[in-house]
VEXKE-416650 format. One line per 3 residues: their letters; for each residue x, y, z of N, C-alpha, C, O, CB. Coordinates in nm, 2 decimals. Glycine has a CB too. Layout:
<rs>
a = X/Y/Z/X/Y/Z/X/Y/Z/X/Y/Z/X/Y/Z  ...
</rs>
This chain:
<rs>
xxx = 0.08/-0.12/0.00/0.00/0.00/0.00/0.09/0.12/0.00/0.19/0.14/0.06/-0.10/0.00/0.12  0.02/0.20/-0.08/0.09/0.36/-0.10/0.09/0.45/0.02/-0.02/0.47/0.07/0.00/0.45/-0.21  0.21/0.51/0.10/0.14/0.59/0.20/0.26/0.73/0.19/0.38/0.72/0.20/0.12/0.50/0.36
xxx = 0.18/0.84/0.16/0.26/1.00/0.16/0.25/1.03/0.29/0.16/1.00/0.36/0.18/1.13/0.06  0.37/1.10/0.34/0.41/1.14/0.49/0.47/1.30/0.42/0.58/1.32/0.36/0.55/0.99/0.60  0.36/1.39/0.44/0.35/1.51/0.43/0.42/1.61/0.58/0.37/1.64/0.68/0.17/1.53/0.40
xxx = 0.54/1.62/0.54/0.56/1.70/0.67/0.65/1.79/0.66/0.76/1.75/0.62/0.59/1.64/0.77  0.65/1.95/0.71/0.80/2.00/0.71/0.91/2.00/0.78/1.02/2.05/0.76/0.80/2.09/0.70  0.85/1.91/0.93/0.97/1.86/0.96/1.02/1.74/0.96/0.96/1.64/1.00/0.99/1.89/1.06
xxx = 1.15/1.74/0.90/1.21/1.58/0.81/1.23/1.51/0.88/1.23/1.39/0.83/1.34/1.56/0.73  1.25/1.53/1.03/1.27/1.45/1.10/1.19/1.31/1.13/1.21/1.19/1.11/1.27/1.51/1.18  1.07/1.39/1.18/0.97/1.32/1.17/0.87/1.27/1.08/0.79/1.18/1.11/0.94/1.34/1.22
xxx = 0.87/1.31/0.97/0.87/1.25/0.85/0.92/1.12/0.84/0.87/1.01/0.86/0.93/1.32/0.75  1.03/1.14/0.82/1.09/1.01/0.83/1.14/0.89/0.92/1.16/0.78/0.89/1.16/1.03/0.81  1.13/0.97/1.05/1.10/0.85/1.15/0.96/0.79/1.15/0.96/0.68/1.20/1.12/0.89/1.28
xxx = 0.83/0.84/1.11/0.70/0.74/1.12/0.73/0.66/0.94/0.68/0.55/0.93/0.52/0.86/1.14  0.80/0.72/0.84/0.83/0.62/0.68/0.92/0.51/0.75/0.93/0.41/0.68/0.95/0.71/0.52  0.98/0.51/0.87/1.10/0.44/0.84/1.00/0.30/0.93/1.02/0.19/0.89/1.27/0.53/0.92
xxx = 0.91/0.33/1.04/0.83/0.22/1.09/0.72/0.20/0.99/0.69/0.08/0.99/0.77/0.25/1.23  0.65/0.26/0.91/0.57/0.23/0.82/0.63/0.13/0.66/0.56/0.06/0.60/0.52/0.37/0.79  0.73/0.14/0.65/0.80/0.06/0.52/0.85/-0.06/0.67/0.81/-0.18/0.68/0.98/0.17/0.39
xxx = 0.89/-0.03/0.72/0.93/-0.19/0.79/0.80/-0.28/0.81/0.80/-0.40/0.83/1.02/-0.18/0.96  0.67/-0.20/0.80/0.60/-0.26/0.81/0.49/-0.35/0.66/0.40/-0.43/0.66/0.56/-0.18/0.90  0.54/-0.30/0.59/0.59/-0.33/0.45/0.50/-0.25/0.38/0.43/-0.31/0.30/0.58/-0.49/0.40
xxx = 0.49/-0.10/0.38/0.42/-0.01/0.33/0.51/0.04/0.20/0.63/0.02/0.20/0.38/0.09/0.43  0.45/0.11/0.09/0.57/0.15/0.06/0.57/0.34/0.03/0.49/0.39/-0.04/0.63/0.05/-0.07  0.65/0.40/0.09/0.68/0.52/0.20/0.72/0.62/0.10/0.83/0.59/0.05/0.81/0.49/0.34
xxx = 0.68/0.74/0.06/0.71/0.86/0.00/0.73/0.94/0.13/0.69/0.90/0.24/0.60/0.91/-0.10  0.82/1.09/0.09/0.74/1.17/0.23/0.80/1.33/0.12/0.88/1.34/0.03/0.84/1.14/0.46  0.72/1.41/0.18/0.73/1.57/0.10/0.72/1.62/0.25/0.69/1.57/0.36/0.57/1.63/-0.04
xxx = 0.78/1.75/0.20/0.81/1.85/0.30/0.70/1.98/0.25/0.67/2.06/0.33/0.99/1.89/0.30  0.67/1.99/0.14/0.63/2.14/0.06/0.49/2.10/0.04/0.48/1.98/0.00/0.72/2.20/-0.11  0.39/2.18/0.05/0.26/2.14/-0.01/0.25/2.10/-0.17/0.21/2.00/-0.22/0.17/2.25/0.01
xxx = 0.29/2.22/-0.22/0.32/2.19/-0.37/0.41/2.09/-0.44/0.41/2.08/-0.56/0.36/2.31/-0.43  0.48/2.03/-0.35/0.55/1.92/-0.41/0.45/1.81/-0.36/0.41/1.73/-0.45/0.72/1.91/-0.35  0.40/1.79/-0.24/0.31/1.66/-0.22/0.18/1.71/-0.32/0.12/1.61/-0.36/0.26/1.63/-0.03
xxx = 0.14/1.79/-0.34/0.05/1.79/-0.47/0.05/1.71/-0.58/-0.04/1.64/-0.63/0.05/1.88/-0.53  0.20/1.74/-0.63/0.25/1.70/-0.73/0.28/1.54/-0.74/0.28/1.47/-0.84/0.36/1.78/-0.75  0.29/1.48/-0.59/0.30/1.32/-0.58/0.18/1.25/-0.56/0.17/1.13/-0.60/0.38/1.28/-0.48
xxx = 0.07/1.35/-0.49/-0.04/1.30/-0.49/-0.13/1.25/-0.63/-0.21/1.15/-0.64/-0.08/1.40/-0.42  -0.08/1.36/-0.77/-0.14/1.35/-0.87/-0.06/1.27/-0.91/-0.13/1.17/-0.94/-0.18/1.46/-0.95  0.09/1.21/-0.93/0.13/1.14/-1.02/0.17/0.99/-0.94/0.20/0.88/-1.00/0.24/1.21/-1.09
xxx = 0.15/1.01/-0.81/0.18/0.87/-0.79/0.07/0.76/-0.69/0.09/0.64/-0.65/0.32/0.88/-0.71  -0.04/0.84/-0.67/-0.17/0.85/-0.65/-0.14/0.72/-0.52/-0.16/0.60/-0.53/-0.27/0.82/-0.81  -0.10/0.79/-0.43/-0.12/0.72/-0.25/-0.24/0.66/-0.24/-0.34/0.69/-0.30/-0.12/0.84/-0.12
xxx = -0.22/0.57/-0.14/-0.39/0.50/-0.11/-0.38/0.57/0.05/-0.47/0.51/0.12/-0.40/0.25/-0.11  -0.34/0.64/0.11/-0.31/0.69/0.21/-0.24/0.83/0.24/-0.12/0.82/0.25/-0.25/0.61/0.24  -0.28/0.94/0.26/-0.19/1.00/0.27/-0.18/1.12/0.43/-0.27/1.17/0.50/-0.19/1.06/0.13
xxx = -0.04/1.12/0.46/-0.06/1.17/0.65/-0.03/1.33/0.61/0.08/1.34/0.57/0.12/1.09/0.81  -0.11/1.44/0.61/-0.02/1.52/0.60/-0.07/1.64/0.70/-0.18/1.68/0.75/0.00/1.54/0.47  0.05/1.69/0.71/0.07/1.83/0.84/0.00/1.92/0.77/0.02/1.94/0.65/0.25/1.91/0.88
xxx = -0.12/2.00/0.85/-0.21/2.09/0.82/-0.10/2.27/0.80/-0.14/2.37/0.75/-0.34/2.08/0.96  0.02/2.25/0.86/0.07/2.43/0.85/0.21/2.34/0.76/0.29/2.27/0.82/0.12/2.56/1.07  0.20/2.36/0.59/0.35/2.33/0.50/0.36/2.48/0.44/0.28/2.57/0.42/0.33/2.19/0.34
xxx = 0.47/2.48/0.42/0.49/2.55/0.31/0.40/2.61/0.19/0.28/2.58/0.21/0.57/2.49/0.27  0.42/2.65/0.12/0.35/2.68/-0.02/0.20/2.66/-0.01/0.13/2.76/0.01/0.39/2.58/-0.13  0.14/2.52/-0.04/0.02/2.51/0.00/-0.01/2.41/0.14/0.04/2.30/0.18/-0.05/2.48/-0.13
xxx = -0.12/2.48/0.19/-0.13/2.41/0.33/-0.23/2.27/0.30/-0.30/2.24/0.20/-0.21/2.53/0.45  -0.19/2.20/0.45/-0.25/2.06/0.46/-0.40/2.11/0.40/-0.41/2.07/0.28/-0.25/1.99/0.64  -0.50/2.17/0.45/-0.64/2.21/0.42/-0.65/2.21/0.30/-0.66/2.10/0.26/-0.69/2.33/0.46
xxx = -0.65/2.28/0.25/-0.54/2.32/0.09/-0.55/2.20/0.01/-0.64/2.20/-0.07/-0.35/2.34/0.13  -0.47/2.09/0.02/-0.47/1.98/-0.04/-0.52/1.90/-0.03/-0.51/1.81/-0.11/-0.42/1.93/-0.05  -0.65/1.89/0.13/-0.73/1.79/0.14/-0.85/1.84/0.03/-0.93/1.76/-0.02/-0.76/1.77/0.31
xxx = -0.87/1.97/-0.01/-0.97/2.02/-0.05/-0.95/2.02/-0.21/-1.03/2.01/-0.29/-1.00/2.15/0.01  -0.83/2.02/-0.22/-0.83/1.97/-0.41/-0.81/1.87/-0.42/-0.82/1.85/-0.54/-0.73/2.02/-0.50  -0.78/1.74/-0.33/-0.80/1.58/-0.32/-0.90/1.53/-0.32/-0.90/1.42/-0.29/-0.75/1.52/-0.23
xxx = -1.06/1.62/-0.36/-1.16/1.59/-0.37/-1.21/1.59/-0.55/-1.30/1.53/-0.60/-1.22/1.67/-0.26  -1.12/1.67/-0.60/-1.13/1.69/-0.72/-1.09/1.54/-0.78/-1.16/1.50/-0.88/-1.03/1.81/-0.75  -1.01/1.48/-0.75/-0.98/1.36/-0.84/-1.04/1.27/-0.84/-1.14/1.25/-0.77/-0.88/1.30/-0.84
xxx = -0.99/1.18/-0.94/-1.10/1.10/-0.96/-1.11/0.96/-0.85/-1.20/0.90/-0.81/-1.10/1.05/-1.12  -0.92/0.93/-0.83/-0.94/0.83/-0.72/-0.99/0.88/-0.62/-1.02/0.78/-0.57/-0.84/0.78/-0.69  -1.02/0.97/-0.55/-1.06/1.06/-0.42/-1.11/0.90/-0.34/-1.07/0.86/-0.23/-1.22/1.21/-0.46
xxx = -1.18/0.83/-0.41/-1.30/0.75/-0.32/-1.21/0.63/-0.27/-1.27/0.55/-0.21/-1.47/0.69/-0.41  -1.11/0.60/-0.28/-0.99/0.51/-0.27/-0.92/0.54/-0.16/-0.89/0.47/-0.06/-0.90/0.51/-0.38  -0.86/0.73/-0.19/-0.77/0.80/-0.14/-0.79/0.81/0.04/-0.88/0.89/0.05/-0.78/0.92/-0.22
xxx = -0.75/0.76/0.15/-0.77/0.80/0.26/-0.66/0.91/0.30/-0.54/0.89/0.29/-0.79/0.69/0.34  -0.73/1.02/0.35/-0.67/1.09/0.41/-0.66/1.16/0.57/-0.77/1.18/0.63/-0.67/1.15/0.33  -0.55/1.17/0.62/-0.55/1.19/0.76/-0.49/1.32/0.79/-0.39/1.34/0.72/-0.49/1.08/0.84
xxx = -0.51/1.42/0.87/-0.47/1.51/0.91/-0.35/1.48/0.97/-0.37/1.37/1.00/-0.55/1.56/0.97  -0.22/1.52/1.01/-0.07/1.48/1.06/-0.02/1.60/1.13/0.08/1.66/1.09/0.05/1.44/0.93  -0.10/1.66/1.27/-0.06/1.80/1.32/-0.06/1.81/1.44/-0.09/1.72/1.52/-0.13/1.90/1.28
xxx = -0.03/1.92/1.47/0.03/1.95/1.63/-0.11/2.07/1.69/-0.11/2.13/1.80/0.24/2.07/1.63  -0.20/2.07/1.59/-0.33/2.15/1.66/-0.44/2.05/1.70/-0.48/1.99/1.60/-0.40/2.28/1.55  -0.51/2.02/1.80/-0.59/1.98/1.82/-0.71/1.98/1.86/-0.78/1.88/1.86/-0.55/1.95/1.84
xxx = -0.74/2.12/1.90/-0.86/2.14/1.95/-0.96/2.14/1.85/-0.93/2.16/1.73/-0.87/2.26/2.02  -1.11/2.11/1.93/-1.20/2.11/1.87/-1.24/2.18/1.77/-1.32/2.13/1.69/-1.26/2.11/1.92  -1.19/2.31/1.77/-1.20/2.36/1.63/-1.15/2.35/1.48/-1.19/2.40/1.38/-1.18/2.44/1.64
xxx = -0.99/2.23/1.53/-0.87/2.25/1.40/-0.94/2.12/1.36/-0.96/2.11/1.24/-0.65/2.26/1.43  -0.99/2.02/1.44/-1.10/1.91/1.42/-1.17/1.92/1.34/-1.17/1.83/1.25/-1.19/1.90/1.49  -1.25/2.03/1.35/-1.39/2.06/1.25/-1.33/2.09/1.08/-1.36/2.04/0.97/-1.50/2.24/1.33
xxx = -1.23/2.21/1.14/-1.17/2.26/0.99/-1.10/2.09/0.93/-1.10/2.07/0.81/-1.01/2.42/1.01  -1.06/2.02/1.00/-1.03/1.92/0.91/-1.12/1.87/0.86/-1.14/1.88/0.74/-0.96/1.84/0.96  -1.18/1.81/0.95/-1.30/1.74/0.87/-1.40/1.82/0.81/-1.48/1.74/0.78/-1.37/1.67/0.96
xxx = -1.43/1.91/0.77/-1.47/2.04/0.64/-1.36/2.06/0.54/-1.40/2.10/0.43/-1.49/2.21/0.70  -1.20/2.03/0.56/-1.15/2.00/0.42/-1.15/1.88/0.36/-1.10/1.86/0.25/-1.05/2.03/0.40  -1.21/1.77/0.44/-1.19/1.65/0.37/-1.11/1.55/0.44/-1.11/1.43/0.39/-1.13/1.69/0.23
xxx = -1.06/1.57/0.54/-0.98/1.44/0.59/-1.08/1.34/0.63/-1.20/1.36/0.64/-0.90/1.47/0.72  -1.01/1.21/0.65/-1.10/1.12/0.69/-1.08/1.10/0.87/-1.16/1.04/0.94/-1.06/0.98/0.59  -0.93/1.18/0.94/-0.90/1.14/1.05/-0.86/1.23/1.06/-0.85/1.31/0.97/-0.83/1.04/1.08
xxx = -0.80/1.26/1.22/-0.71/1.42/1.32/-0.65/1.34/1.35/-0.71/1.24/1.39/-0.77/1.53/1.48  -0.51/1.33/1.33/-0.41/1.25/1.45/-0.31/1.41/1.49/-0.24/1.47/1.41/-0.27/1.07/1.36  -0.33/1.44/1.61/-0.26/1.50/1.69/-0.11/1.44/1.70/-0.09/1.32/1.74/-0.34/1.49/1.81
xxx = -0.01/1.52/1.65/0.15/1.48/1.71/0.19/1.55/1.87/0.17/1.66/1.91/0.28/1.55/1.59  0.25/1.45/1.91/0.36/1.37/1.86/0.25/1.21/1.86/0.21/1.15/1.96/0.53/1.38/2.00  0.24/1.18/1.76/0.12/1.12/1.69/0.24/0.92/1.72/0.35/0.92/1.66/0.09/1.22/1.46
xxx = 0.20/0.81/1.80/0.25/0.73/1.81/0.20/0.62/1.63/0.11/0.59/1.56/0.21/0.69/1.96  0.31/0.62/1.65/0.30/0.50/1.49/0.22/0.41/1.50/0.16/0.37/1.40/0.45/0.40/1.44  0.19/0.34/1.64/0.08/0.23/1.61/0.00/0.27/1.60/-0.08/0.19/1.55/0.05/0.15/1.67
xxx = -0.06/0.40/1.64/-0.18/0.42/1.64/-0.21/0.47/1.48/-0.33/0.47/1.44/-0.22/0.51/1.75  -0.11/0.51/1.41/-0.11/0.56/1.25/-0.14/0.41/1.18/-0.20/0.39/1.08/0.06/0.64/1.18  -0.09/0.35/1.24/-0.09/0.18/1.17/-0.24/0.12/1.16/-0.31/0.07/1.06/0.00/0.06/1.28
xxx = -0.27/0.13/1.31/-0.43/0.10/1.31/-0.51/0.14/1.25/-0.60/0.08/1.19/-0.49/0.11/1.41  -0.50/0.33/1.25/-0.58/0.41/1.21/-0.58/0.35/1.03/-0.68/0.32/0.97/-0.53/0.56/1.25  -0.47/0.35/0.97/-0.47/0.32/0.83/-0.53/0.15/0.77/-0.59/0.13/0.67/-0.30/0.33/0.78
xxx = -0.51/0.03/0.89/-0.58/-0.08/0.85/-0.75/-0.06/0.87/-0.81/-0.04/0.77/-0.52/-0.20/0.93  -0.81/-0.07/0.98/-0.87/0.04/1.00/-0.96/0.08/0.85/-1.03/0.00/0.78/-0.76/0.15/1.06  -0.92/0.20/0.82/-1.05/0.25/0.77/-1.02/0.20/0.63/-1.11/0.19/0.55/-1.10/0.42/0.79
xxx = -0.85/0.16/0.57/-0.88/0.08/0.43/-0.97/-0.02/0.47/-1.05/0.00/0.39/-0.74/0.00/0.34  -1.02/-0.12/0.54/-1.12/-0.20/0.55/-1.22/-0.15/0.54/-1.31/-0.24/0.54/-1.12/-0.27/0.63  -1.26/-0.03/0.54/-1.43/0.00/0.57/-1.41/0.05/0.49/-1.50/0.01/0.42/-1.52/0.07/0.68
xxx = -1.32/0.15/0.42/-1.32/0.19/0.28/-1.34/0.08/0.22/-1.42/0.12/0.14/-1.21/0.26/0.23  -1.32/-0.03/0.19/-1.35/-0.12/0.11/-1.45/-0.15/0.10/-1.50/-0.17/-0.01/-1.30/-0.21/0.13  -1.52/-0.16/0.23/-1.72/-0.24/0.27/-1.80/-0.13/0.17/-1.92/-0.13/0.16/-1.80/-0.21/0.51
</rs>
């Protein structure tokens, strides 16, 4: 399974790719909104985590033009951020995410969260 790890800090970007491919996913990660745009359209994720405050264009931003495509109904997407209150909630879920995961966000719970709803996405 495809999974984009949208984040501008690389750090952790890459420490949740590096437990997600051991787990035999296979792991992109962008730092820039406009660059995960650009991977979103050409390499079309079945998953994608991304941080609501990037660069260029924001997480909101791309959950809301990820409704435009045509895989959209495939595509799960999760919010990947450090705001959590009930309000950054709502704005997520009004651009389109399917999930909030609050960081410092534990990998198992990204793991569950992603088997999880690809199965009900499936039903």
């Amino acid at each position: 399974m495809r999974v984009l790890i949208v984040d501008d800090h690389p750090d952790a970007a890459e420490s949740l790719a590096i437990v997600l491919a051991t787990e035999g996913f296979d792991v992109r990660t962008d730092s820039d909104g406009a660059e995960a745009w650009q991977t979103i359209e050409s390499w079309r994720p079945r998953v994608a985590l991304i941080d609501l405050d990037l660069p260029s264009v924001g997480g909101l931003e791309l959950a809301r033009r990820a409704h435009a495509l045509d895989f959209r109904k495939r595509l799960l997407l999760a919010a990947l951020t450090g705001y959590g209150r009930e309000s950054d909630r709502r704005s997520s879920q009004q651009a389109g995410f399917d999930a909030h995961l609050v960081k410092p966000v534990d990998p198992h719970e990204v793991l569950q969260w992603i088997s999880t709803a690809a199965v009900n996405r499936e039903k």
